[in-house]
C-alpha positions as CSV (number, residue, x, y, z in Angstrom):
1,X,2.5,1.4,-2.9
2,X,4.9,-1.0,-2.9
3,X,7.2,-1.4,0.7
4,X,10.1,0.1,-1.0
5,X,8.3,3.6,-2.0
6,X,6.3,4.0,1.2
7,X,8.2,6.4,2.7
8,X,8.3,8.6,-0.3
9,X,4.7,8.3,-0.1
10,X,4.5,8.9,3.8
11,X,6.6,12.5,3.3
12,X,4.8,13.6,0.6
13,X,1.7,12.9,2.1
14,X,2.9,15.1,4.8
15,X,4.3,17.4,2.0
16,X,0.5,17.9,0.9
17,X,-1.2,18.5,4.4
18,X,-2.2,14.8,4.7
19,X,0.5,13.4,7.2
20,X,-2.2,10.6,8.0
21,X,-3.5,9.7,5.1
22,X,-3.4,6.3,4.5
23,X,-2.3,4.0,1.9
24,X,-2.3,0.0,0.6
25,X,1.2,-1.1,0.6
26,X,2.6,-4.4,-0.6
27,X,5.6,-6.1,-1.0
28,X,8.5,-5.2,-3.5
29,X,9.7,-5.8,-6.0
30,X,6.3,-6.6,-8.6
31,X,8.0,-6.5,-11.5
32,X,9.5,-9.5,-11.1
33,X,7.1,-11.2,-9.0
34,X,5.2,-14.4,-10.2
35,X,1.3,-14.7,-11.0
36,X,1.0,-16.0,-7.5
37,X,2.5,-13.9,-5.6
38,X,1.0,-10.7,-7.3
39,X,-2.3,-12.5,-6.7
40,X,-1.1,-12.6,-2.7
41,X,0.0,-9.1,-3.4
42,X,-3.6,-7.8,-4.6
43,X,-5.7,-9.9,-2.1
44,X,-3.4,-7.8,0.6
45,X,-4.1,-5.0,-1.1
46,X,-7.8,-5.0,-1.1
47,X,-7.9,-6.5,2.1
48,X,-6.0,-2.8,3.5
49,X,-8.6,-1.0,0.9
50,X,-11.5,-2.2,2.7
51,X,-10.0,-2.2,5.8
52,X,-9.7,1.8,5.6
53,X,-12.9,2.1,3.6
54,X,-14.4,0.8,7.4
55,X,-11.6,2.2,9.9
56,X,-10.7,-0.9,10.5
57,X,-6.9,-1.2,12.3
């Protein structure tokens, strides 16, 4: 989820019964972002993935 849409994501995640459930969020916009910085984007990404795959904070 990109930083601009989180909170629609955070309410309807609450919305659903799930007010905790979390979520990979990166920075906006990616539509115009370059090859390097979606690359940033995506290591961030998975970084957050495995980081709630292990409970990591």
């Amino acid at each position: 989820m990109t930083t601009r849409f989180a909170s629609a994501a955070e309410l309807m995640s609450r919305v659903l019964g799930m007010p905790d459930y979390p979520f990979a969020r990166i920075e906006h916009p990616v539509s115009s972002a370059t090859d390097d910085e979606l690359k940033a984007r995506a290591r961030a990404a998975i970084e957050q993935g495995v980081g709630m795959l292990l409970r990591l904070p």
